[in-house]
C-alpha positions as CSV (number, residue, x, y, z in Angstrom):
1,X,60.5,-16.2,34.0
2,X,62.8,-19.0,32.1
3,X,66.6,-17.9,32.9
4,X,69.7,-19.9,30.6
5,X,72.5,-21.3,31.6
6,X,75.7,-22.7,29.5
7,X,77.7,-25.6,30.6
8,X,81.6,-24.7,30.9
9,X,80.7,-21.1,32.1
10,X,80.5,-22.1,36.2
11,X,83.7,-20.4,37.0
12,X,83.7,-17.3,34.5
13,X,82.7,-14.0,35.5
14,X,79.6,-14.0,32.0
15,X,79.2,-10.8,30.5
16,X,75.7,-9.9,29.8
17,X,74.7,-7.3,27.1
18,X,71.7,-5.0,27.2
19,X,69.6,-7.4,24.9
20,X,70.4,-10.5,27.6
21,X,69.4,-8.1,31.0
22,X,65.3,-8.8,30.3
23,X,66.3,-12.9,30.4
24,X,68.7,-12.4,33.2
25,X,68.7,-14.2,36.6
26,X,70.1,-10.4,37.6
27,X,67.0,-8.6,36.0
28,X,66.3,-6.4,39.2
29,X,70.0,-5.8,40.1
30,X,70.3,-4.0,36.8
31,X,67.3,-1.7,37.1
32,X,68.5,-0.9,40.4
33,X,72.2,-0.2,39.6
34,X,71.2,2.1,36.8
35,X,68.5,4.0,38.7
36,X,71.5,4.8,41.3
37,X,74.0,5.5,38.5
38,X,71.4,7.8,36.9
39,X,70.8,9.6,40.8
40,X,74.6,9.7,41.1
41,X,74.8,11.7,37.9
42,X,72.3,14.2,38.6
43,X,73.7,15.1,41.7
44,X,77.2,16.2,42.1
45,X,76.9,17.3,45.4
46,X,76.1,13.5,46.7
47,X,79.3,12.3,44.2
48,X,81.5,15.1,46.4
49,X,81.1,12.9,49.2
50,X,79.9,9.3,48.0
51,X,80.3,8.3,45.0
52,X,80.1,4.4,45.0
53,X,77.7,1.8,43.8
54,X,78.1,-1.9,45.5
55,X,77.2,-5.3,44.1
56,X,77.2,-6.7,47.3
57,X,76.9,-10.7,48.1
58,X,78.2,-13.7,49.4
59,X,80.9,-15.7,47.4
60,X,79.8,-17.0,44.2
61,X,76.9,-15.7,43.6
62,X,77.7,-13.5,41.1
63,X,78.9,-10.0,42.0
64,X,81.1,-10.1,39.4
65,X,79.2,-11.2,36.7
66,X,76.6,-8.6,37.5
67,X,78.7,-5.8,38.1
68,X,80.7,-6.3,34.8
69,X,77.8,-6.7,33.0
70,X,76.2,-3.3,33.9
71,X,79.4,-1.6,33.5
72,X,79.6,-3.3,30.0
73,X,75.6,-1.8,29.5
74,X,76.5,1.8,31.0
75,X,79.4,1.7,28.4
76,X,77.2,1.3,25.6
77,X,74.2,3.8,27.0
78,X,76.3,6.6,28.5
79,X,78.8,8.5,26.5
80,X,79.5,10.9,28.9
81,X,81.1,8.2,30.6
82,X,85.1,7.0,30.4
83,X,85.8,3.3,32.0
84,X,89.4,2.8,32.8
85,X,90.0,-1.0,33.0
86,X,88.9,-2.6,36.0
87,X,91.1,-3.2,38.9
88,X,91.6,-6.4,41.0
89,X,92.6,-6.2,44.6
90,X,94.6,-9.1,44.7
91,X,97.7,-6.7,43.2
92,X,97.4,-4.7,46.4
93,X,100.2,-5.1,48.5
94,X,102.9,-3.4,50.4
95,X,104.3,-1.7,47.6
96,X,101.3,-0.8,45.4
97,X,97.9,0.7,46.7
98,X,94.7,1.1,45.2
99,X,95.4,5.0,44.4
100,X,98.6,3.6,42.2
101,X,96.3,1.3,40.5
102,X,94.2,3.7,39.3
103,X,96.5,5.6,38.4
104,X,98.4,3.4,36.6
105,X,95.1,2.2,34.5
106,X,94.4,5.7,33.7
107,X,98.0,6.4,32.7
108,X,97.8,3.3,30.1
109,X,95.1,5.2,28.0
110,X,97.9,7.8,27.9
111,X,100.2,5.5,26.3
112,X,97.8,4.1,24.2
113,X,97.6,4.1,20.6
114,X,94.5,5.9,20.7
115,X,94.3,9.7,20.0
116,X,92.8,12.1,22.1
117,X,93.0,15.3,22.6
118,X,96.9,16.3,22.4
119,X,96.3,20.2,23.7
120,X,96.1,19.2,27.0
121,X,98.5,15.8,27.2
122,X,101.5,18.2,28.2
123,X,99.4,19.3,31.4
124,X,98.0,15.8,31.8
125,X,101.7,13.7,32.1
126,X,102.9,16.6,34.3
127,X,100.0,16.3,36.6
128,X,100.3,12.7,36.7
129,X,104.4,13.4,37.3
130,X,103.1,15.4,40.8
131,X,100.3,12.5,41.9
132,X,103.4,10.4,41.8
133,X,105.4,12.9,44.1
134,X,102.8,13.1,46.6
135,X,102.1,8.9,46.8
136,X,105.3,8.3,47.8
137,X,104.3,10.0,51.0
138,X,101.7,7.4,51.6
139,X,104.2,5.1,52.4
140,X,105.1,4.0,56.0
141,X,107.6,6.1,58.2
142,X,110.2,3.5,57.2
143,X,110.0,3.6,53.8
144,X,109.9,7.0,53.3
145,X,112.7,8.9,51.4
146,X,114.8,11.0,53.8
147,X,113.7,14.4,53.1
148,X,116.3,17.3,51.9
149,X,115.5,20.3,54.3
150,X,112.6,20.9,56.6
151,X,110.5,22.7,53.8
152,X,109.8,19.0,52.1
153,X,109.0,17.5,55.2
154,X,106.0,20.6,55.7
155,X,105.2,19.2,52.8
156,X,105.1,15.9,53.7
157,X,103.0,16.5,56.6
158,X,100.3,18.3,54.8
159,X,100.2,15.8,52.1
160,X,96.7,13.9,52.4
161,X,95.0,17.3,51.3
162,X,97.6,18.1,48.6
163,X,96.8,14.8,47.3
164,X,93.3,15.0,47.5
165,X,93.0,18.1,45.1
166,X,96.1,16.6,42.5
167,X,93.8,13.6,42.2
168,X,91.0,16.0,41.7
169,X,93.0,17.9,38.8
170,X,94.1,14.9,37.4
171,X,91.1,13.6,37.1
172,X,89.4,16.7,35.5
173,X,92.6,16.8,33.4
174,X,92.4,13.2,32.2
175,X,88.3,13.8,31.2
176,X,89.5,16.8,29.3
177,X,91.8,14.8,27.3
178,X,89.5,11.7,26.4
179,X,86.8,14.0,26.1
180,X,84.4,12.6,28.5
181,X,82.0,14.3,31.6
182,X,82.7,11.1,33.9
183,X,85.2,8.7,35.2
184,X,84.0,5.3,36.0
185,X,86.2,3.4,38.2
186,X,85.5,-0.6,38.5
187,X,86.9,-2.7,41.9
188,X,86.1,-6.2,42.3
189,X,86.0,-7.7,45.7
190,X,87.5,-5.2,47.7
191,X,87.1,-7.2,50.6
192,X,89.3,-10.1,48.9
193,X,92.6,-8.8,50.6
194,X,91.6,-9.4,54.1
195,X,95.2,-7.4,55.3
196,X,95.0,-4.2,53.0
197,X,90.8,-4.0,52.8
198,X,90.8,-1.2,55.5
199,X,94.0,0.4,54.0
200,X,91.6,0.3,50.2
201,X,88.6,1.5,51.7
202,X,90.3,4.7,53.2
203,X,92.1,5.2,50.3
204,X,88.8,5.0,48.6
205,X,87.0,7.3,50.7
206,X,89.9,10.0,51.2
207,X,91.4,10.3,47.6
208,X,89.0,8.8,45.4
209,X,85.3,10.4,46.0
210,X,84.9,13.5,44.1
211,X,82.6,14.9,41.8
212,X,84.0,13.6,38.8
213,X,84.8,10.0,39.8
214,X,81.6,7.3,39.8
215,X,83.0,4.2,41.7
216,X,81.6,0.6,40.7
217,X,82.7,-2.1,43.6
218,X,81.7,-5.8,44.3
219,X,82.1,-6.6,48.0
220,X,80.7,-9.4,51.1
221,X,79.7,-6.4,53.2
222,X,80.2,-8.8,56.1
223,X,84.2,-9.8,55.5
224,X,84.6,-6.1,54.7
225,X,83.2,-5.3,58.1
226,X,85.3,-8.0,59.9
227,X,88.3,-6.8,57.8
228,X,88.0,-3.0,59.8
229,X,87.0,-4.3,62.7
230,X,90.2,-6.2,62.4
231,X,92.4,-3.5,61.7
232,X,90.5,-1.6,64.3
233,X,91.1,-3.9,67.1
234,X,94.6,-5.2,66.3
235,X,96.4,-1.9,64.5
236,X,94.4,0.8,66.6
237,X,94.2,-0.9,69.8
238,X,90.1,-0.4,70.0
239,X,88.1,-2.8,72.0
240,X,86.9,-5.5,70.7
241,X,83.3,-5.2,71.4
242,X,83.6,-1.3,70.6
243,X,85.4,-2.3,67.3
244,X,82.8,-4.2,65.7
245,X,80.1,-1.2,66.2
246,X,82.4,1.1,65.0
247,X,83.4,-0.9,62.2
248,X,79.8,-1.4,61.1
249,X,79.3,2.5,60.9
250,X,82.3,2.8,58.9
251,X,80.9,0.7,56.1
252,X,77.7,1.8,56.3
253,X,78.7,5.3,55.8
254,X,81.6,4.4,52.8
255,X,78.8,2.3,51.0
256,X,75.0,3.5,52.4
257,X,72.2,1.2,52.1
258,X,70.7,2.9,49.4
259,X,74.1,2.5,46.9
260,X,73.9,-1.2,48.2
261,X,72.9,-3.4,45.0
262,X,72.0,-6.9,46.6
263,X,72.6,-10.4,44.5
264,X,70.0,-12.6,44.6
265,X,69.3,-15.6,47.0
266,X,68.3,-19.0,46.1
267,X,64.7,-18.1,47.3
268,X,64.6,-15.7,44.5
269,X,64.8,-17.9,41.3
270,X,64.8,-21.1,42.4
271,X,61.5,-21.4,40.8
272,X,62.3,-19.8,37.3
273,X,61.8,-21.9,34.3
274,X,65.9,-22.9,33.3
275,X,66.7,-23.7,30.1
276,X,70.0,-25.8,30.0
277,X,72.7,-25.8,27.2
278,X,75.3,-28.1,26.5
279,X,77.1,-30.0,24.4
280,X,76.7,-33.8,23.4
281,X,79.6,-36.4,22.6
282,X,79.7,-35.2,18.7
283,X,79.8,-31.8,20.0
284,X,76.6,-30.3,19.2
285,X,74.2,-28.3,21.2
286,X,71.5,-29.7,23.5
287,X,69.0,-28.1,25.2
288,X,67.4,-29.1,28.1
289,X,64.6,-27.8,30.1
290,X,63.1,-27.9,33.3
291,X,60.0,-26.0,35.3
292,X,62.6,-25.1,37.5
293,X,66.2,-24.2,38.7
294,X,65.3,-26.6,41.7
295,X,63.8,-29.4,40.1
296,X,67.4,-29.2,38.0
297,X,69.1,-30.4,40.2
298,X,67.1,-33.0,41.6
299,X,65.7,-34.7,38.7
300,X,69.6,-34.4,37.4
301,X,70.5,-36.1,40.9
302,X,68.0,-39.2,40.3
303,X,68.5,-39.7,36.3
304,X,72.7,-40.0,36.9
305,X,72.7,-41.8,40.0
306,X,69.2,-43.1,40.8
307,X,69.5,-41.7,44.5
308,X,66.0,-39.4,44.6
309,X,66.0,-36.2,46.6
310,X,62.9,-34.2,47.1
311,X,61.7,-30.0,46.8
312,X,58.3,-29.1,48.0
313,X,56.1,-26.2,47.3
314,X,57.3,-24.1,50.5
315,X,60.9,-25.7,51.0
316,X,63.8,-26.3,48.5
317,X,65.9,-29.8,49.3
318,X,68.9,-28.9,51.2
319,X,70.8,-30.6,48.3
320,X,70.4,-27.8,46.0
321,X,73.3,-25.3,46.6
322,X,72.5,-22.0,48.0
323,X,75.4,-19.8,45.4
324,X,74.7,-19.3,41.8
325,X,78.0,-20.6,41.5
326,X,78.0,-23.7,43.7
327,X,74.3,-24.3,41.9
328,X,76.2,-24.4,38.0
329,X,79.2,-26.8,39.0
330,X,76.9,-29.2,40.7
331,X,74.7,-29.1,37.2
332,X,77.8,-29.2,35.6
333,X,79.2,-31.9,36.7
334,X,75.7,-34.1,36.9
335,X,75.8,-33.2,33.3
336,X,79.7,-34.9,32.8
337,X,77.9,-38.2,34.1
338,X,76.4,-40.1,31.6
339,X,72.1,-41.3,31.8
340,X,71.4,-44.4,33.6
341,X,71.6,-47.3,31.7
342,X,70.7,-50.5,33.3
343,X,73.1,-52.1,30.5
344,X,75.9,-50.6,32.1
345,X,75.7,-51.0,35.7
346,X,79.5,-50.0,36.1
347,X,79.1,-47.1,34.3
348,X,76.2,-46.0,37.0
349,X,78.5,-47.3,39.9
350,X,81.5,-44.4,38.8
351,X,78.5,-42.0,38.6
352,X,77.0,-42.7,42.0
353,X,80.7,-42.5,43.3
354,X,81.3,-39.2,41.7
355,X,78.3,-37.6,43.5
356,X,79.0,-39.2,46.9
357,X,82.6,-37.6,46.5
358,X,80.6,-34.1,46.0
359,X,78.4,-34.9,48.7
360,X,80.8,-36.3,51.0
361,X,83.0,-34.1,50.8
362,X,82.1,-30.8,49.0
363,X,78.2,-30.5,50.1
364,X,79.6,-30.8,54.3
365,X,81.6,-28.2,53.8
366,X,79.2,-25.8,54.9
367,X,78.6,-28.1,57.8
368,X,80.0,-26.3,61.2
369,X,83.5,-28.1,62.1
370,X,81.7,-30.2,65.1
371,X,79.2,-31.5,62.5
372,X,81.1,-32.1,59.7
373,X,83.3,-34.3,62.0
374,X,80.2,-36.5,62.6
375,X,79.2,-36.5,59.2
376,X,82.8,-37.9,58.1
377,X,82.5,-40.3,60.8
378,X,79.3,-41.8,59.7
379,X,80.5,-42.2,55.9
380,X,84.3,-44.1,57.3
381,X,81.6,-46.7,58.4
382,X,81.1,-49.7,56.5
383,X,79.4,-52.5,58.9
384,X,75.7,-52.4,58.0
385,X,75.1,-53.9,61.2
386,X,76.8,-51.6,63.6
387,X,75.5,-48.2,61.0
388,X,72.8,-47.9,63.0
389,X,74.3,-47.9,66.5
390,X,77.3,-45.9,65.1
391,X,74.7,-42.9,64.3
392,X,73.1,-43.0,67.4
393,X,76.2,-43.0,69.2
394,X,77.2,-39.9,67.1
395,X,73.9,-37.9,67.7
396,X,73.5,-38.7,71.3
397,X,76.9,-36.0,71.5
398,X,74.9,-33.1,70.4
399,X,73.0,-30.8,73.3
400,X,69.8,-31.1,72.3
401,X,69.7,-34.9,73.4
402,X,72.2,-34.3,76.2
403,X,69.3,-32.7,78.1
404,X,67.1,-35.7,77.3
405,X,66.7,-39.0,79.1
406,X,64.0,-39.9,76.4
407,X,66.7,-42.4,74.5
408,X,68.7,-43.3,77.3
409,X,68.2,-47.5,76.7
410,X,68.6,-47.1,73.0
411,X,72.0,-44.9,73.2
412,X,73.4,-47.4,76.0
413,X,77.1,-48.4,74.6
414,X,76.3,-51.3,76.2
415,X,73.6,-52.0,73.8
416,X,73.9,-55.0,71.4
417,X,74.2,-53.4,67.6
418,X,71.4,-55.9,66.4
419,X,69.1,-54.2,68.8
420,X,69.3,-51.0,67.3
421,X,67.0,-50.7,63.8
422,X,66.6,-47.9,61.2
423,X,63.2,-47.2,63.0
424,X,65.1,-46.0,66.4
425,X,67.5,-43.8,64.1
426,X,64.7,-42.1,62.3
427,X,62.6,-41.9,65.9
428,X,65.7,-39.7,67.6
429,X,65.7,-37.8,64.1
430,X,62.3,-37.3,63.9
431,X,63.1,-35.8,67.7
432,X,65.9,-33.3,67.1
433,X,64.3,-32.0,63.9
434,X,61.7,-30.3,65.7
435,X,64.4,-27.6,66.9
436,X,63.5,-25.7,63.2
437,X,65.6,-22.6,64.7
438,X,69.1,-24.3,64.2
439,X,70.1,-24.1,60.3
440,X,73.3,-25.8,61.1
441,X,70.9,-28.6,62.9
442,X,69.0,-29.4,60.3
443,X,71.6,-29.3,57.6
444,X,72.9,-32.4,59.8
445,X,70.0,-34.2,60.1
446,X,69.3,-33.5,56.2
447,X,72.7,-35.3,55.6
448,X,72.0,-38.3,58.3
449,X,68.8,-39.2,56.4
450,X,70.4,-38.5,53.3
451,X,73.1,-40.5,53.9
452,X,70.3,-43.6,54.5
453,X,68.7,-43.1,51.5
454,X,71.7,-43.7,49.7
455,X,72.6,-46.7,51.2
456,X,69.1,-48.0,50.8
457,X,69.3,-47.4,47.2
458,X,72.6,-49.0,46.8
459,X,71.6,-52.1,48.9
460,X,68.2,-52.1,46.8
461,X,70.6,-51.9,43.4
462,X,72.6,-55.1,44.9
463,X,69.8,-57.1,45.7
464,X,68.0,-56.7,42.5
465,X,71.1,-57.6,40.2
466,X,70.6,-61.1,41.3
467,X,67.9,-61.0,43.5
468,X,67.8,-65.4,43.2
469,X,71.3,-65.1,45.1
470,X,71.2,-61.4,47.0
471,X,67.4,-61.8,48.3
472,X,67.8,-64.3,50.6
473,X,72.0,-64.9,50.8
474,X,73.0,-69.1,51.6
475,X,75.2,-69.6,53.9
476,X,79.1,-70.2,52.3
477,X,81.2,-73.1,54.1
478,X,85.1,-72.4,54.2
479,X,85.5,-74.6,51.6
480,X,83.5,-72.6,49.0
481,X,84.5,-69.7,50.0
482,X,88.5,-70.3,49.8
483,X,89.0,-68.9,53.2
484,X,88.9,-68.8,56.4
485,X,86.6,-65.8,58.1
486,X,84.5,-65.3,61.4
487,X,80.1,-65.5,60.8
488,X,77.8,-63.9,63.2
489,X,75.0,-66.6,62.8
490,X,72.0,-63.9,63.1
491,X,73.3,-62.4,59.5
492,X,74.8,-65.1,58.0
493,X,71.1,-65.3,55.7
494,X,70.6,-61.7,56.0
495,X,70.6,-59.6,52.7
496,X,72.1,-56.2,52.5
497,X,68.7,-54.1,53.4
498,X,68.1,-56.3,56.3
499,X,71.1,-55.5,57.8
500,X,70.7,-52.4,57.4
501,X,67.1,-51.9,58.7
502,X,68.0,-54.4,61.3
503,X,64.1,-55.1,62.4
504,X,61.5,-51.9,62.1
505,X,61.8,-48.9,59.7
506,X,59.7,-47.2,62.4
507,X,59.2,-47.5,65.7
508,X,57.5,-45.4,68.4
509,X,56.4,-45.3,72.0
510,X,52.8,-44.8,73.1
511,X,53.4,-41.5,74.7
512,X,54.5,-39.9,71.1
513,X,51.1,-40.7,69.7
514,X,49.2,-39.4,72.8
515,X,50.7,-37.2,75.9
516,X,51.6,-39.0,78.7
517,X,49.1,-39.8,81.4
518,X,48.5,-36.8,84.0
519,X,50.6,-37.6,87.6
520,X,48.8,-36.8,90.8
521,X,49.2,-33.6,92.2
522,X,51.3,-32.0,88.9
523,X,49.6,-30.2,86.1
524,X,48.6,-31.6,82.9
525,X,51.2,-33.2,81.2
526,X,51.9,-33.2,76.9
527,X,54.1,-32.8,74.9
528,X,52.9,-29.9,72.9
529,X,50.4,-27.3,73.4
530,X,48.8,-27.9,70.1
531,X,48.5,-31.5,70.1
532,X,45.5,-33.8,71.1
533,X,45.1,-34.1,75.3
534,X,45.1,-37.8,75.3
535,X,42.9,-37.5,79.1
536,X,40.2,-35.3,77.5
537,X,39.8,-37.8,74.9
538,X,39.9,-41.0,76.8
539,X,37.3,-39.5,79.3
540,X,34.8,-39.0,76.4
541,X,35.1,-42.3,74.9
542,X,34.3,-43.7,78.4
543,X,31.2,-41.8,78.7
544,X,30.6,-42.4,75.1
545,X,30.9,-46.5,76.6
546,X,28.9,-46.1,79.1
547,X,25.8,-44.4,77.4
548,X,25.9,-46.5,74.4
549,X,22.6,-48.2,74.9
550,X,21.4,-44.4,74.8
551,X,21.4,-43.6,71.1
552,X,20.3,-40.3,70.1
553,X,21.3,-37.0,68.0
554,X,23.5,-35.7,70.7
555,X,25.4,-39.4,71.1
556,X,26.3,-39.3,67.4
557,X,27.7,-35.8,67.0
558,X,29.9,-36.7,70.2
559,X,31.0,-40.0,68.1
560,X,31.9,-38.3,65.2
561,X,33.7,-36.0,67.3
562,X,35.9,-38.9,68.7
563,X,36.2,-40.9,65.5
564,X,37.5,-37.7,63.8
565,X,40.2,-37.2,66.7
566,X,41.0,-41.0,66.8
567,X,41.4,-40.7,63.0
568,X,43.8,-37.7,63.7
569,X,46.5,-39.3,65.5
């Protein structure tokens, strides 16, 4: 499947129309919303008491777009159908609610200079004139208008179900003037006002599910369940580890499973064909393509800034960003940078620097806080010589090498910074990365590597500039240099990559090749259960030793059997 994207349109909500939905990254989600919206229909006794379709997802990765687009789709396929203008959540406060909203959006059709039916607009603006009578009793005890004589305040009292069937007549009122079977109501992200979310959803669920009303709303299920819980724990004085359960079957029963329409992960198209649209310096369209949303953004990555990042057939790199939005204004802005040209190496300098800023400090934000405070730590250093230590110093802090006397020597803080090379870094990393469980983890490590490569390919960049001076540096007396500064004599004809790689760019000890040897009286030790046992195998190439004047069939099938196992490790 090839899927298009336009450059400028990474922080629009895009409307798709019906002819776009076969091309569309949200293909599925539209098939799936309209088989709901179709079941919804049919049955008015499941609108009576749900009436909701979700888009539901994480930030950016396109609830909205998807959710506007099928409503613009229904509009066009279902005349039975009136849309009121979509309402955003962020108006919600103290003063107006989500019931006044709609309201208030179906009230401006009234006003409109479009003509309906006028037989029944009399009825209609006096029904509206008692929804308005009853909301004001929605309002706290506070704020509530003192009431003229005890009748009104009866009336007060028995208001939520008084409102409940004026909303109903208005409703049926307000089709019977436009002419329509259906109102369509759109929110987008109800769960954006963290305070009034449980305040919207009950709203929601008390006033506006009936059999008329088909309700389209985008939403993070898990901020909307954090939002109740909230409201649950702090305003109704539930406990806390009760709250969370409760509030988890309060969602589940305002939005069930089965309305849920899910956006898609990275995993879903990362490997669709993307055809890439923008606009050169003369303003004319481009197109660019690629065999894949993933390989985007890393051949993107290595033609703008030269630094390579890698996808495989079963992984994605960890650069590529896991929201459709996050994804189009990384692409967007590789695609402000201008090609590589090694004519203009300042030109590829200000790119490089405008993707480290991203990385730096856009790409770590996902980072937990502990993390990201090691990765900002690691990028404030700029000795060469001391990078290495630095790291090691930083990694040794996390629990998974706390527990470990393995690297003891190398993490000393009394160890010399020249002692430490790139090949004891990537040993303690190749270490850690085996806990495969921790997502946080390995986004670290993926950073720590990453932030190697890019100051390899920097130093390899400086070095090959003038590689008859920056290959093998001469050393500068005071007097050609114009000051006066302190030389460490074991650098002073050190280049740039030397420094950094300060010896081996991988290192080992025997015991990581093969398991350890086995220690009288304790059981077999190694170091994982699928890995060679380094005593079985020594103990058959000494009795491979000591019958090797004995040649026969058997002899060479037990070589080959040690060859291939020596060849393994």
């Amino acid at each position: 499947m090839k899927i298009k994207f336009k450059d400028g349109e990474e922080n629009i909500p895009i409307i798709e129309n019906a002819a776009l939905s076969e091309t569309s990254i949200f293909k599925n989600q539209y098939i799936l919303a309209n088989k709901i919206f179709k079941t919804l229909k049919k049955d008015a006794n499941a609108r009576k008491y749900n009436n909701i379709i979700s888009f539901c997802g994480d930030r950016g990765t396109g609830k909205t777009s998807c959710m506007m687009s099928f409503r613009k789709q229904c509009m066009s396929s279902y005349e039975d159908c009136f849309f009121i203008k979509e309402i955003d959540p962020s108006f919600f406060d103290e003063t107006h609610n989500i019931i006044e909203l709609t309201v208030g959006n179906m009230y401006s059709v009234l006003t409109s200079e479009q003509e309906y039916n006028d037989n029944v607009r009399d009825n209609l603006v006096c029904q509206f004139n008692k929804v308005m009578i009853y909301m004001k009793y929605l309002a706290k005890p506070e704020d509530k208008e003192h009431y003229y004589d005890g009748l009104q305040e009866l009336e007060a009292l028995s208001v939520g179900l008084t409102l409940k069937e004026s909303i109903e007549t208005l409703v049926n009122r307000f089709l019977e003037y436009v002419g329509k079977d259906y109102l369509v109501i759109t929110i987008d992200d109800l769960d954006l006002n963290i305070q009034g979310a449980y305040l919207m959803s009950e709203h929601i669920r008390k006033y506006l599910t009936n059999q008329k009303c088909i309700i389209m709303l985008s939403v993070k299920v898990e901020q909307l369940i954090n939002a109740v819980q909230r409201n649950m724990q702090y305003i109704q004085q539930v406990d806390a580890k009760d709250s969370h359960e409760m509030a988890v079957k309060y969602v589940t029963k305002l939005i069930p499973v089965s309305s849920r329409v899910n956006m898609p992960l990275l995993e879903d198209y990362c490997d669709y064909e993307l055809e890439y649209i923008y606009k050169d310096d003369d303003g004319n369209d481009k197109v660019e393509e690629y065999h894949s949303v993933k390989e985007a953004i890393t051949h993107s990555i290595f033609w703008r800034t030269g630094y390579l990042f890698y996808n495989s057939h079963g992984r994605i790199s960890l650069i590529v960003p896991k929201s459709l939005r996050s994804l189009r204004q990384l692409i967007h802005l590789l695609y402000r940078m201008p090609l590589h040209d090694k004519g203009k190496p300042e030109e590829h300098k200000q790119n490089q620097k405008q993707f480290k800023q991203y990385f730096f400090n856009t790409w770590t934000q996902q980072l937990k806080e502990e993390y990201c405070v090691i990765a900002h730590k690691l990028v404030e250093i700029e000795s060469d010589i001391a990078f290495n230590k630095a790291v090691i110093a930083n990694l040794v802090q996390l629990s998974q090498l706390q527990v470990s006397t393995r690297f003891r020597t190398i993490a000393d803080t009394a160890n010399y910074a020249y002692n430490v090379s790139l090949g004891d870094v990537m040993r303690i990393l190749e270490y850690i990365s085996q806990d495969e469980s921790d997502v946080q983890l390995q986004l670290l490590l993926f950073f720590v590597r990453s932030l190697y490569s890019i100051k390899m390919y920097e130093n390899y960049d400086y070095i090959t500039e003038n590689i008859s001076s920056n290959l093998h540096p001469k050393l500068t007396n005071a007097e050609q240099a114009g000051e006066i500064y302190s030389s460490d004599i074991l650098f002073d004809t050190s280049n740039k990559m030397q420094k950094l790689v300060n010896g081996q760019y991988f290192s080992f000890e025997p015991d990581e090749v093969l398991p350890p040897q086995t220690i009288e009286g304790a059981k077999n030790q190694s170091r994982d259960y699928k890995l060679i046992n380094g005593g079985v195998l020594i103990d058959e190439i000494s009795k491979l030793r000591d019958n090797q004047n004995n040649i026969d069939d058997d002899f060479k099938k037990r070589f080959q059997l040690v060859e291939f196992f020596i060849l393994s490790v």
